[in-house]
N, C-alpha and C positions, 0 to 999 in steps of 0.2 A: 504493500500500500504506500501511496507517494503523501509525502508529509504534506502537511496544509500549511503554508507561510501567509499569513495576514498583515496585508499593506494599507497608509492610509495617507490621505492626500496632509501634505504640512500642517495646512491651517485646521485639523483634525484637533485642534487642544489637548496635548497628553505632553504630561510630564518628562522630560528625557531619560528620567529614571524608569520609567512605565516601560518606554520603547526599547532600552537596552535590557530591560527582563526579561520582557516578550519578544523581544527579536523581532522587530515590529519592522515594516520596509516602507522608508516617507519617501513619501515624491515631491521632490521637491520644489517649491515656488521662488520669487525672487523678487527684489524691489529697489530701486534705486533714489535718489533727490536729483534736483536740478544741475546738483555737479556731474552726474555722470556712474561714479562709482556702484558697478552692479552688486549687491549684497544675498545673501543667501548660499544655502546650502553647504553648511561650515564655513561662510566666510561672513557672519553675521555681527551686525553692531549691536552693541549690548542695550538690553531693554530700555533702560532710564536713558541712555545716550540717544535710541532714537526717536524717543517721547521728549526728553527736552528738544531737539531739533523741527520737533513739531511744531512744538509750543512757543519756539521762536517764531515760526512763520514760516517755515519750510514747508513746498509741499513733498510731499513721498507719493511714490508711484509703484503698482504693485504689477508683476508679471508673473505667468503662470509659468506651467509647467516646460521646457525643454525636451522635446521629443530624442532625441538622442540618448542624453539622460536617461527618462525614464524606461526607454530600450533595454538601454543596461542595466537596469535596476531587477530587471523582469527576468532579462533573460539567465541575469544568475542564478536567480531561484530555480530557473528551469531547467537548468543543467546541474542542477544542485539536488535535482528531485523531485522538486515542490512544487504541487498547486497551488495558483496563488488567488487569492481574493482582497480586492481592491475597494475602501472606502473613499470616494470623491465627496468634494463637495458640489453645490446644486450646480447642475449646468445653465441654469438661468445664469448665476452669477458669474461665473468662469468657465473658460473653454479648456482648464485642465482635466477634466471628464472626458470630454472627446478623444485629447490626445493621447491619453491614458487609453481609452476605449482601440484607438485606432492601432496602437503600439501592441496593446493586447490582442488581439486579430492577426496583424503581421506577425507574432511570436508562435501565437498557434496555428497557421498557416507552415512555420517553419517545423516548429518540433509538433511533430502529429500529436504525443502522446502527454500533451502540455495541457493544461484546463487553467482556465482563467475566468474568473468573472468581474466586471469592474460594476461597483454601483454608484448608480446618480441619487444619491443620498438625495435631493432636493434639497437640502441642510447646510449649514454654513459653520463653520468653530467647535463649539462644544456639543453639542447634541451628536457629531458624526465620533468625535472621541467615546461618548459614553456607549453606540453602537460598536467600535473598532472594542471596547472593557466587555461586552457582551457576547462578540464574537471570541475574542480569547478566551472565555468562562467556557461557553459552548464547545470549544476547541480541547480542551483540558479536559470536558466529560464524557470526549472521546465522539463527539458528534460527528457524522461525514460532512463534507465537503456539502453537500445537495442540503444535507438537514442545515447548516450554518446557512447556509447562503439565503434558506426560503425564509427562518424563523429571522433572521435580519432584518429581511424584504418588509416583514409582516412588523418587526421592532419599530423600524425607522417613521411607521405612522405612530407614533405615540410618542416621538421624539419632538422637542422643540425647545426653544428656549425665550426669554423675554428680558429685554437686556433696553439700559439707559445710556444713552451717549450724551455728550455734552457740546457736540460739534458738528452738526448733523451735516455740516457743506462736505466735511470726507466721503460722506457715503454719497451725496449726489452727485461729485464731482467724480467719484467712483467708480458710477453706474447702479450701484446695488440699492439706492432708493432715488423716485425719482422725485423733478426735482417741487411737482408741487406739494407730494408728501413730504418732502423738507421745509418746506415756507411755515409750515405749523408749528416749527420750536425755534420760532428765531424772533419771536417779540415775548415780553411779559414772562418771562421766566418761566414758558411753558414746552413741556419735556413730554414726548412721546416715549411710551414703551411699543418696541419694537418688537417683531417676532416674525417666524415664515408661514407661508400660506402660497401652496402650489407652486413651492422653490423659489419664491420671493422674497425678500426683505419689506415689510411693509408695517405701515403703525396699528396697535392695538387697539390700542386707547391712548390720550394723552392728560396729563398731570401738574401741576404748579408746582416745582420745583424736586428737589432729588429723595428724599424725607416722605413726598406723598407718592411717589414713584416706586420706593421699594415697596411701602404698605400694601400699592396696589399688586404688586406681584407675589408677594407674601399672602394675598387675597385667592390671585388666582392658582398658587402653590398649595393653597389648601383646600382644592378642589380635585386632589390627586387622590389617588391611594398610598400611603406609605409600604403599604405588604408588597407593593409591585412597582414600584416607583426608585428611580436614584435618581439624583440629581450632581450637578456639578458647577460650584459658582465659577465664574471666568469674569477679569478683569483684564484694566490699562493702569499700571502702576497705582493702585489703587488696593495691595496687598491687605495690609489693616483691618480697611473696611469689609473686604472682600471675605476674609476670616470670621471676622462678626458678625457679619451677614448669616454665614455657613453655620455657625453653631443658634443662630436664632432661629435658622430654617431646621435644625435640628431639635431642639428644644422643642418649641412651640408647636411643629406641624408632625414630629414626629419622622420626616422623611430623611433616607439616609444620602448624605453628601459623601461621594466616594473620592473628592477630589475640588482642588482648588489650583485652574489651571491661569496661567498669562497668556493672551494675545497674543499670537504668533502675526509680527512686522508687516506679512504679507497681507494679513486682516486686519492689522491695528494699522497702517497707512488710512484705512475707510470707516474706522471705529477714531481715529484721535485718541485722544490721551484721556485717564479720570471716566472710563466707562466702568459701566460694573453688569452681568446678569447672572438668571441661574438658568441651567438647563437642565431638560429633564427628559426621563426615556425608560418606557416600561422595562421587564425583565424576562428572559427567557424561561424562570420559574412562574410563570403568571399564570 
């Protein structure tokens, strides 16, 4: 039987402790500023250096995936043994899905006995990490390849997240909201809670300031089941808060937070600096 290797698109939220446990295989994306310099994929600026360069005024620019690249990434597994299954993020939002998709085709086109599946999680950051912790789980209880891939398929609707940004022009000038869903947090100190819908980024509901923004997510977090439920807060150097959050969503709703991930650059270029959300994703024991 050919091992199951589980890959996941960057901006996938998982700790780099997580990834070198699990042998996890990123694809990886890239981003640069007005100077030029391409950043990623081990040649990354450190978190607080590229949020203050935000917060100066810089804009960042995100790039996906390099076809080349994720060739090789693939084809090692596949000479390595492994079938491999692929977490993307939404292909509304980026075209590293496709390229991942089309690389995966041309791999199994080559080695016959190769299996690949790539999924268009629709999902964006966290939500596709807490799927990529569910497919490891699954992986461990000795599930095949076919059972991981359906019970995923079936996970990823019960995935989502709802997150505060405080900069909402990143995400317009982004692509990933458009831009008259942005005009709505830019007078009166009014904040939209974000979330996906049909592999969108798009507004919830929106709130008067950051204080009635969590409550309200704290609102719709206790409309989960905790027996069948994890969640995972994800921030923009916003650690602290971000932790506080985690144990109050633990205390009070009961639900268990498996993780407290940062904004991977590629995704924080259209998130800015000072975001905070939780996301959440049924379980394969459900």
């Amino acid at each position: 039987m050919r091992e199951i290797r589980i890959m996941a698109d960057v901006n996938a939220d998982t700790t780099p402790e997580f990834v070198e446990k699990e042998n996890i295989g990123i694809m990886p994306q890239y981003y640069h500023f007005n100077d030029g310099v391409i950043y990623g994929d081990g040649n990354g600026l450190k978190t607080q250096t590229f949020f203050d360069r935000l917060a100066s005024g810089e804009r960042a620019y995100s790039m996906g995936c390099n076809p080349d690249r994720v060739h090789g990434i693939m084809e090692q597994a596949v000479l390595d043994g492994c079938d491999i299954i692929v977490y993307m993020a939404s292909s509304d939002c980026s075209g590293s899905y496709n390229t991942v998709r089309v690389e995966a085709e041309s791999l199994m086109g080559q080695y016959k006995d190769a299996r690949i599946y790539v999924m268009d999680s629709r999902l964006e950051c966290a939500p596709i990490g807490l799927l990529v912790k569910q497919a490891v789980a699954l992986k461990k209880a000795g599930r095949s390849f076919d059972e991981i891939v359906r019970i995923t398929e079936e996970l990823k609707s019960t995935a989502n997240v709802f997150f505060l940004v405080d900069h909402l022009d990143y995400l317009v000038r982004g692509g990933r909201l458009s831009p008259i869903s942005g005009a709505v947090g830019t007078v009166l100190n009014i904040k939209p809670i974000l979330y996906f819908e049909d592999g969108k980024i798009v507004p919830f509901t929106k709130v008067r300031g950051r204080a009635a923004g969590k409550k309200r997510i704290m609102e719709q977090l206790g409309k989960l089941d905790p027996k069948t439920t994890v969640c995972s807060v994800v921030h923009t150097v916003a650690e602290e808060e971000a932790k506080a959050f985690a144990e109050q969503i633990e205390q009070e709703l009961g639900l268990k937070v498996v993780s407290i991930d940062e904004v991977n650059p590629t995704i924080g270029a259209h998130a800015g600096h000072n975001a905070i959300g939780v996301a959440y994703c049924g379980t394969a024991e459900r």
